[in-house]
N, C-alpha and C positions, 0 to 999 in steps of 0.2 A: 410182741407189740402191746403196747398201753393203749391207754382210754383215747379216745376222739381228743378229750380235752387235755390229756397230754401231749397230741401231736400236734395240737393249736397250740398251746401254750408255747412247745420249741420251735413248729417252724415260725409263727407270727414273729419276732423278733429277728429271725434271719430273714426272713424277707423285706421286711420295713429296713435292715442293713443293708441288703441290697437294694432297695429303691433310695434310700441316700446317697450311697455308692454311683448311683446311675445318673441321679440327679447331679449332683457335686461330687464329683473324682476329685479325691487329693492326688492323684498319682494316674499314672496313663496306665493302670492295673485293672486285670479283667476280674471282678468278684463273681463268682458263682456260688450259687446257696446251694452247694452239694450234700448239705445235710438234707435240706429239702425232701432233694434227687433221693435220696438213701430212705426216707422216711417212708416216700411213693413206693419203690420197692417193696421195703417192706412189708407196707401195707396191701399192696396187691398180691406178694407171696401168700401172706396170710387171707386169699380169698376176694379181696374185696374191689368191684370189678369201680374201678377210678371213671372209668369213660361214660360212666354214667348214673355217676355222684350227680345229684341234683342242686341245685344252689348260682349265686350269680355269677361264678367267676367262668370262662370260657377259654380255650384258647384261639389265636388269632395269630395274625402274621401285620407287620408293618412295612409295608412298599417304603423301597429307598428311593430317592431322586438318582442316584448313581452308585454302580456296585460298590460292597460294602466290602470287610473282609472275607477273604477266600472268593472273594468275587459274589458272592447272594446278594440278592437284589431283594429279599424282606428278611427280617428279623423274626423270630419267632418269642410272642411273646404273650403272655397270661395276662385279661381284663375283666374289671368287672365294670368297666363303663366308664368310671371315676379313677380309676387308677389300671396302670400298666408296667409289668415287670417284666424284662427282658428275659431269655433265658434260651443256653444255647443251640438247643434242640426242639424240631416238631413234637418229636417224642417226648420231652421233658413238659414243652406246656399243658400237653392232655393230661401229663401226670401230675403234674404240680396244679391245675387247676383241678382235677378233679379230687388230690389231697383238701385242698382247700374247703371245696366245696362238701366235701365228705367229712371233716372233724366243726365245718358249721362256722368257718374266719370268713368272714360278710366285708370286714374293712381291715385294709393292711394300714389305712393315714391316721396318725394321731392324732387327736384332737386338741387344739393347737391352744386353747385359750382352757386348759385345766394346768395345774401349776401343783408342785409335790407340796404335802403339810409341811409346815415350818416344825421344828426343832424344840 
């Protein structure tokens, strides 16, 4: 395993891929950030206990108005208040939240009004 800011640096970009994904589907396709998933692993093989990373992200569960697929009635899904990512396991939010909150990713949204240097 690499530095905290190596595993900000990878997961941040598949997760903001995945909040695009979720927001606007091009396709009826289900995107899962399984690098993520793999990261969290990792990183708890190597000791580091996720459930209680400290920081804003949390997970949580979204009540459906009516069963969803495989019949579940919430979603499980990672917040830090301001933003919410789906993802398809209880077990994956506490992990993926507490990745998050363990390599120090505070905000998945980019910030909408910076623009790349011109050429």
């Amino acid at each position: 395993m690499r530095s905290k800011e190596f595993v900000a640096n990878l997961s941040t970009p598949v997760l903001q891929s995945t909040l695009r994904n979720q927001r606007h589907p091009r396709q009826r396709l289900r995107y899962e950030p399984i690098v993520v998933y793999h990261l969290a692993e990792r990183t708890k093989a190597r000791g580091v206990d996720l459930r209680h990373a400290e920081g804003p992200w949390r997970p949580a569960l979204r009540k459906l108005e009516r069963p969803g697929r495989n019949s579940l009635d919430a979603i499980p899904i990672v917040t830090n208040e301001s933003t919410a990512v789906m993802v398809d396991t209880k077990e994956h939010a506490v992990d993926v939240a507490g990745l998050l909150n363990w390599c120090g990713v505070h905000e998945l949204e980019p910030i909408s009004d910076l623009t790349p240097p011109e050429r």
